[in-house]
PASEBA-1860 file (N, C-alpha, C; in nm, 3 decimals):
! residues 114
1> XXXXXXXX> -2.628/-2.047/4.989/-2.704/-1.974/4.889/-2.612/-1.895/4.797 ~ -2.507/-1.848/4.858/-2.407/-1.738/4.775/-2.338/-1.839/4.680 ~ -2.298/-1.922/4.705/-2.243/-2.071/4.636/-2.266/-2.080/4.525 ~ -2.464/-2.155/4.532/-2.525/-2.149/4.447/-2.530/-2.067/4.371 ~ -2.535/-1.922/4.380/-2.556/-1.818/4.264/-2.436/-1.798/4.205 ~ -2.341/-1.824/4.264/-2.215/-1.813/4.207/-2.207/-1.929/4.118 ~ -2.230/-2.035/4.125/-2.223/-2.122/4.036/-2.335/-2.165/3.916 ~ -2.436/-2.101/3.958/-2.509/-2.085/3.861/-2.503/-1.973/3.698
9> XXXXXXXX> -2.435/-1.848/3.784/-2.390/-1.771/3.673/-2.262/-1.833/3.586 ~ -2.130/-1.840/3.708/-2.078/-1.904/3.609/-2.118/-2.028/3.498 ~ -2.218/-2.118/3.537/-2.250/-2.179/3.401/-2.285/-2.138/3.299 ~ -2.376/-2.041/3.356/-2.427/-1.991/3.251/-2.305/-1.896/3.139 ~ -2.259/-1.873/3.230/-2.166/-1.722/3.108/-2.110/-1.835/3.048 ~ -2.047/-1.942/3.110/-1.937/-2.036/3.045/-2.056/-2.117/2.898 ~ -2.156/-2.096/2.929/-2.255/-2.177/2.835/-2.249/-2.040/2.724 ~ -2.314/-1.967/2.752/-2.306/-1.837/2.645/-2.174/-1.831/2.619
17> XXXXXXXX> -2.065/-1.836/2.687/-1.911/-1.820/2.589/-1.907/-1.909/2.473 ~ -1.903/-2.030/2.512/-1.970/-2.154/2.406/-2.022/-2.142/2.301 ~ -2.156/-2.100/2.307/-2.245/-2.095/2.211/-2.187/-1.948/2.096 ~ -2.141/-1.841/2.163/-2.112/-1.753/2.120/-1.944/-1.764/2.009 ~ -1.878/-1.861/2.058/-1.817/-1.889/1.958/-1.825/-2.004/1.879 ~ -1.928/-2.023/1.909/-1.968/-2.111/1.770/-2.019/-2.041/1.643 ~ -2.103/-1.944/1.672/-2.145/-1.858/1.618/-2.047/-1.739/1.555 ~ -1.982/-1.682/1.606/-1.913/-1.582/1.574/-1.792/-1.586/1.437
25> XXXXXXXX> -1.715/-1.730/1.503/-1.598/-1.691/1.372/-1.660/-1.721/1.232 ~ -1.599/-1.684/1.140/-1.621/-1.663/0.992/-1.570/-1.795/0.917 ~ -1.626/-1.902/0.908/-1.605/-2.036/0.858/-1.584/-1.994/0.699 ~ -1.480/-1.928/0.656/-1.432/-1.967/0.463/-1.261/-2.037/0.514 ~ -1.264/-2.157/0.442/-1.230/-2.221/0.456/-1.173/-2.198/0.288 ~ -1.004/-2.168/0.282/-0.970/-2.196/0.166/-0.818/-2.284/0.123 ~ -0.775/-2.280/0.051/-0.645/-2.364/0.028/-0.547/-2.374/0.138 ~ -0.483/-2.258/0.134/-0.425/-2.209/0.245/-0.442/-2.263/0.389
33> XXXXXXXX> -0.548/-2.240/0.432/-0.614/-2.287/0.560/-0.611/-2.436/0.553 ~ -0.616/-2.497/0.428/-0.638/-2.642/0.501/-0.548/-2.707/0.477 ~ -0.405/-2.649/0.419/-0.270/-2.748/0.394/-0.234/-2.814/0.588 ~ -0.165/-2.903/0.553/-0.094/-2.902/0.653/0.012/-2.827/0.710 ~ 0.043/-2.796/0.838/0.179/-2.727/0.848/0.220/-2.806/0.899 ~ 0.366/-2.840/0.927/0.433/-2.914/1.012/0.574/-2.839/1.034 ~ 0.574/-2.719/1.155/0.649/-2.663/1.219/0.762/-2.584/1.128 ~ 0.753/-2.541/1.032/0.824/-2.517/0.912/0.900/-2.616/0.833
41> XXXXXXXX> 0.837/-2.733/0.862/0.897/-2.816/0.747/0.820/-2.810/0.614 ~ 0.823/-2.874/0.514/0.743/-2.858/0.360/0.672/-2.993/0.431 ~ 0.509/-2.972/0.409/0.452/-3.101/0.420/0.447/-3.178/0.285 ~ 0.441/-3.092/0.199/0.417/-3.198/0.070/0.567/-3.255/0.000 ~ 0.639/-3.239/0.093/0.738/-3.279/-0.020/0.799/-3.421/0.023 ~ 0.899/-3.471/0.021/0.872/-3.605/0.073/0.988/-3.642/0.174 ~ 0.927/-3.738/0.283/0.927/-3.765/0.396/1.129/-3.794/0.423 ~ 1.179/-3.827/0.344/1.343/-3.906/0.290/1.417/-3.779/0.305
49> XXXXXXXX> 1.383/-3.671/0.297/1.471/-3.540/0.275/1.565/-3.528/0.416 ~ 1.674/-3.519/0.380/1.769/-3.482/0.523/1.732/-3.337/0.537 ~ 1.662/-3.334/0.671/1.670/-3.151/0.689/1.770/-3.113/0.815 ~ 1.769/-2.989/0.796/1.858/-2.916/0.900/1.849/-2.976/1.071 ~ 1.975/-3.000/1.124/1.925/-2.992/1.265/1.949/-2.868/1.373 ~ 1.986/-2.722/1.238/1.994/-2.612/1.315/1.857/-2.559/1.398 ~ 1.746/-2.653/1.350/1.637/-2.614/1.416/1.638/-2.644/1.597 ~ 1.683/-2.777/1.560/1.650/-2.820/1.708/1.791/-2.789/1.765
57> XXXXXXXX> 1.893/-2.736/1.761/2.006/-2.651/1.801/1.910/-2.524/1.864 ~ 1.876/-2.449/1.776/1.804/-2.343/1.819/1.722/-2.349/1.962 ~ 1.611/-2.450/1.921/1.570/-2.509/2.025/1.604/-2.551/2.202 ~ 1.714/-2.621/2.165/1.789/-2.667/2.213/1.832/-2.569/2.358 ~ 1.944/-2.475/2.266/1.961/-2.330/2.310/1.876/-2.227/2.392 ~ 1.717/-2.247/2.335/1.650/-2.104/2.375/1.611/-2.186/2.517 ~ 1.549/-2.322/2.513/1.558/-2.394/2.668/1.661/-2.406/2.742 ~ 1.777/-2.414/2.726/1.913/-2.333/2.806/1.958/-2.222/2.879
65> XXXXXXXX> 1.858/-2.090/2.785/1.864/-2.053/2.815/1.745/-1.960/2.882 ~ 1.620/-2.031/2.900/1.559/-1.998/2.912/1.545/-2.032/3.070 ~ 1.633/-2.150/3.126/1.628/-2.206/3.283/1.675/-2.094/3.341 ~ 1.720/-1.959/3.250/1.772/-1.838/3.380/1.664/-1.800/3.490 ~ 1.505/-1.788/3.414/1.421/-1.741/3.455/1.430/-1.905/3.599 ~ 1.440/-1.999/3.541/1.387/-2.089/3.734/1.502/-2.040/3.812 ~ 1.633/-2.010/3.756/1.741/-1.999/3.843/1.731/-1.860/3.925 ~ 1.721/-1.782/3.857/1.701/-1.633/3.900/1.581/-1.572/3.948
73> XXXXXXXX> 1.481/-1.645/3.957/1.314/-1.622/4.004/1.347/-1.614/4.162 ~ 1.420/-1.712/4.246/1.410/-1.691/4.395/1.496/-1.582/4.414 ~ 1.543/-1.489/4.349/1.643/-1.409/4.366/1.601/-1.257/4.477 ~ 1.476/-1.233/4.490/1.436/-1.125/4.525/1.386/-1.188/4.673 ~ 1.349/-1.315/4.688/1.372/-1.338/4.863/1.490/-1.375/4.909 ~ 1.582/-1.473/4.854/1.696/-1.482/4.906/1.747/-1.373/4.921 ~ 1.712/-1.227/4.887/1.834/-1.124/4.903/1.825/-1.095/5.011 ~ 1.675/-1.151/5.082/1.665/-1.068/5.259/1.764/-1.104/5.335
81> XXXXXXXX> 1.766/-1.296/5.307/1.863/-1.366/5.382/1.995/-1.342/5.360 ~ 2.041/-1.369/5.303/2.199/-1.371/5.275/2.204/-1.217/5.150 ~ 2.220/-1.141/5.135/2.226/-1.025/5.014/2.382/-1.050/4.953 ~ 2.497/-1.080/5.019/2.591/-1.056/4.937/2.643/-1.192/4.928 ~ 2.574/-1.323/4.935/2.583/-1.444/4.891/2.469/-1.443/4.767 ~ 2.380/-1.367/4.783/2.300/-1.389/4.643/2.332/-1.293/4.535 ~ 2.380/-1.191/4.591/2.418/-1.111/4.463/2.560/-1.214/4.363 ~ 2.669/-1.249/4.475/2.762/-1.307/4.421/2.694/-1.465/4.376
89> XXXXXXXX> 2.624/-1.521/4.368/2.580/-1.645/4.285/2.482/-1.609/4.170 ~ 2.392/-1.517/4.183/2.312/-1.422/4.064/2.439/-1.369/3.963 ~ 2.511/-1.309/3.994/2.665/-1.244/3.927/2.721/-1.355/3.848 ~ 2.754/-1.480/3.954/2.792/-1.624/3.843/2.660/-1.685/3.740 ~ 2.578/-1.664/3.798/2.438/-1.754/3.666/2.447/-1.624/3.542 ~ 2.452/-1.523/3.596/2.451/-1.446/3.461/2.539/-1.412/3.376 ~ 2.682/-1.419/3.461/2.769/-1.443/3.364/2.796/-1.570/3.306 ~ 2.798/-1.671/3.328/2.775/-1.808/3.257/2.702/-1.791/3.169
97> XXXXXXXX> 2.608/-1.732/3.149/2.494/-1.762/3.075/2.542/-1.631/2.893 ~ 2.564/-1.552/2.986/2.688/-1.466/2.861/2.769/-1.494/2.791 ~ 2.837/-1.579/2.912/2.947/-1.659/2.828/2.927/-1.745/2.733 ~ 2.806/-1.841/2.786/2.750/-1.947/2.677/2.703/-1.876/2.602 ~ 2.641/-1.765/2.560/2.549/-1.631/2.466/2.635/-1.644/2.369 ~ 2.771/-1.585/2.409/2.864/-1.484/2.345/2.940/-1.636/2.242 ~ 2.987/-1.702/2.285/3.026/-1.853/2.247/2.954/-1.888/2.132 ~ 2.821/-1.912/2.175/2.750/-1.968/2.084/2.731/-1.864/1.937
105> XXXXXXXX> 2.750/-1.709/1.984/2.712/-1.666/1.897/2.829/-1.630/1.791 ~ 2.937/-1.657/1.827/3.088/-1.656/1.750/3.101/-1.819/1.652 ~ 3.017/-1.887/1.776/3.043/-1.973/1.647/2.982/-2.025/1.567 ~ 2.873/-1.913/1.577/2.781/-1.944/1.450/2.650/-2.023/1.502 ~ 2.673/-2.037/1.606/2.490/-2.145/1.651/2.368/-2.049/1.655 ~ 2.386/-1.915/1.643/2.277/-1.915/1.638/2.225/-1.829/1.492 ~ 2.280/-1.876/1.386/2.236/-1.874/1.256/2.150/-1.960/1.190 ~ 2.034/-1.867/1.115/1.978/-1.991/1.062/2.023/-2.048/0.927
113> XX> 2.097/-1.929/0.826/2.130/-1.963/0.734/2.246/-2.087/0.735 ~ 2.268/-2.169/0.684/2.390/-2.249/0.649/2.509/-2.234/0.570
END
């Protein structure tokens, strides 16, 4: 029985969420709103143009460095087990990761200007 009522409300709210934004947003629809974007490229201009590949450098980079967070996430249980084997391998991922920082940023990768 508790099941049931539980799943009966949730339909329902999930039905009223629904309906309620159908209703709600403000449909003006003007120039602006209906160009295309395509990730900061120019959509209207034409398709032949050599563009930058500092974008996907950038890119590239922020997923590099963004694997600190999977590397360094088990860091707060391994410390029960071993503490001064995880501090000293936490100590190497973060300095690597400086090093690649500091590197990249001397030589210019992470500029957008050209």
């Amino acid at each position: 029985m508790n099941l049931m009522v539980m799943l009966m409300i949730t339909s329902m709210l999930s039905t009223l969420l629904i309906f309620i934004s159908f209703w709600l947003p403000q449909m003006t629809p003007d120039a602006q709103k209906l160009s295309p974007y395509e990730c900061g490229f120019d959509p209207l201009g034409t398709a032949r143009l050599p563009f930058s590949l500092r974008f996907f450098l950038v890119a590239i980079l922020f997923l590099l460095f963004d694997l600190e967070i999977a590397l360094l996430l088990p860091t707060p249980w391994a410390i029960n087990s071993f503490p001064m084997s995880t501090i000293y391998w936490t100590f190497i991922i973060i300095t690597l990761l400086a090093a690649g920082l500091i590197y990249e940023w001397t030589q210019g990768g992470l500029d957008w200007a050209e």
